[in-house]
N, C-alpha and C positions, 0 to 999 in steps of 0.2 A: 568348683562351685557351679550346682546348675540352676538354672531358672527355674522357677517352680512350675510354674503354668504350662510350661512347654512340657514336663516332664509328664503332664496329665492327657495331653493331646494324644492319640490313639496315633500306633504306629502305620506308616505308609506301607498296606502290606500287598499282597496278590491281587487282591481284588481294586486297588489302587493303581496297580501297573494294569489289572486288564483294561479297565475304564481308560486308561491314560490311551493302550495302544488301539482299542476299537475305536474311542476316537477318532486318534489320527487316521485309520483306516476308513472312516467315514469320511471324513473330511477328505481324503484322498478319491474317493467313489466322485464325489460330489464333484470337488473340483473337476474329476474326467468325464463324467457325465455333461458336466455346465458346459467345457472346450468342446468337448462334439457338439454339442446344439448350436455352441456359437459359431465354429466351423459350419454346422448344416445352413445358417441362418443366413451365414457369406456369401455363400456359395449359390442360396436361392436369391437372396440382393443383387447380385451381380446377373443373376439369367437375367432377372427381371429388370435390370437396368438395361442389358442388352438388349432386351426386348423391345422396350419403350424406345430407345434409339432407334430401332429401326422402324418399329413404328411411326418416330417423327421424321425419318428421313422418307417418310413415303407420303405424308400428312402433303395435301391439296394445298389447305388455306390454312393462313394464320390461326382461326377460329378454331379450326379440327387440331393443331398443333396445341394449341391452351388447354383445347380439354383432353386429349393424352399427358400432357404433362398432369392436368390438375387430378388426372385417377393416378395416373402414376405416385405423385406425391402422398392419394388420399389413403393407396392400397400399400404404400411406403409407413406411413404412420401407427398405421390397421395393424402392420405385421410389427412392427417395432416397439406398439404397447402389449400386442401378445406373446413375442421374445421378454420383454422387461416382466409380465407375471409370472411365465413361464421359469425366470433365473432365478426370481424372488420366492417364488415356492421354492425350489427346491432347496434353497437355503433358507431357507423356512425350516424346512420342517427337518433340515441339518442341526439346526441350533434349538429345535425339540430335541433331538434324538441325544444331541451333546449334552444337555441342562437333564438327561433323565438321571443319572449317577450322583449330581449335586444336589437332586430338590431336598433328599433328605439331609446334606451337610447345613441347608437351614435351618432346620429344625434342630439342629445340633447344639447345646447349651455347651460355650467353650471356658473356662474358666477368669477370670477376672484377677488379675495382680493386686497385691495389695501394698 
């Protein structure tokens, strides 16, 4: 005995496995794309921490020490909301690219049990 409704639901066919695997292979782009950037983002964090260090170990007065810290901190923030748009796009427009194979499953009238 089969369910009826299910029996009307179109079969999972080729173009279901392609969607499925371009997917995943997007999603795999993205993730390797987003690890280098965070890797490159590290990596300039850290020069620039170094930097600023020695910077303050060379700082005269109190005063001159405040305000390398207080760019250090300013040009810390500056880069850290531009890494944050920077991720969020790109998985942005990852979760366009995934929703393009489904828009038309919404428009899909699937049958109702009765």
């Amino acid at each position: 005995m089969t369910f009826q409704p299910f029996d009307k639901i179109p079969a999972f066919d080729k173009s279901g496995i392609d969607s499925v695997i371009k997917s995943v292979s997007l999603v795999a782009r993205t993730n390797q794309t987003v690890g280098t950037e965070m890797a490159d983002f590290t990596k300039q964090s850290f020069e620039h921490g170094t930097a600023t260090l020695k910077k303050l170990t060379e700082a005269k007065t109190p005063q001159s020490a405040l305000e390398i810290q207080a760019e250090f901190m300013k040009a810390s923030y500056e880069r850290l909301v531009a890494q944050v748009k920077l991720v969020g796009g790109l998985y942005g427009e990852l979760v366009k690219e995934i929703g393009k194979p489904l828009e038309g499953l919404s428009k899909a009238k699937l049958p109702v049990a009765n």
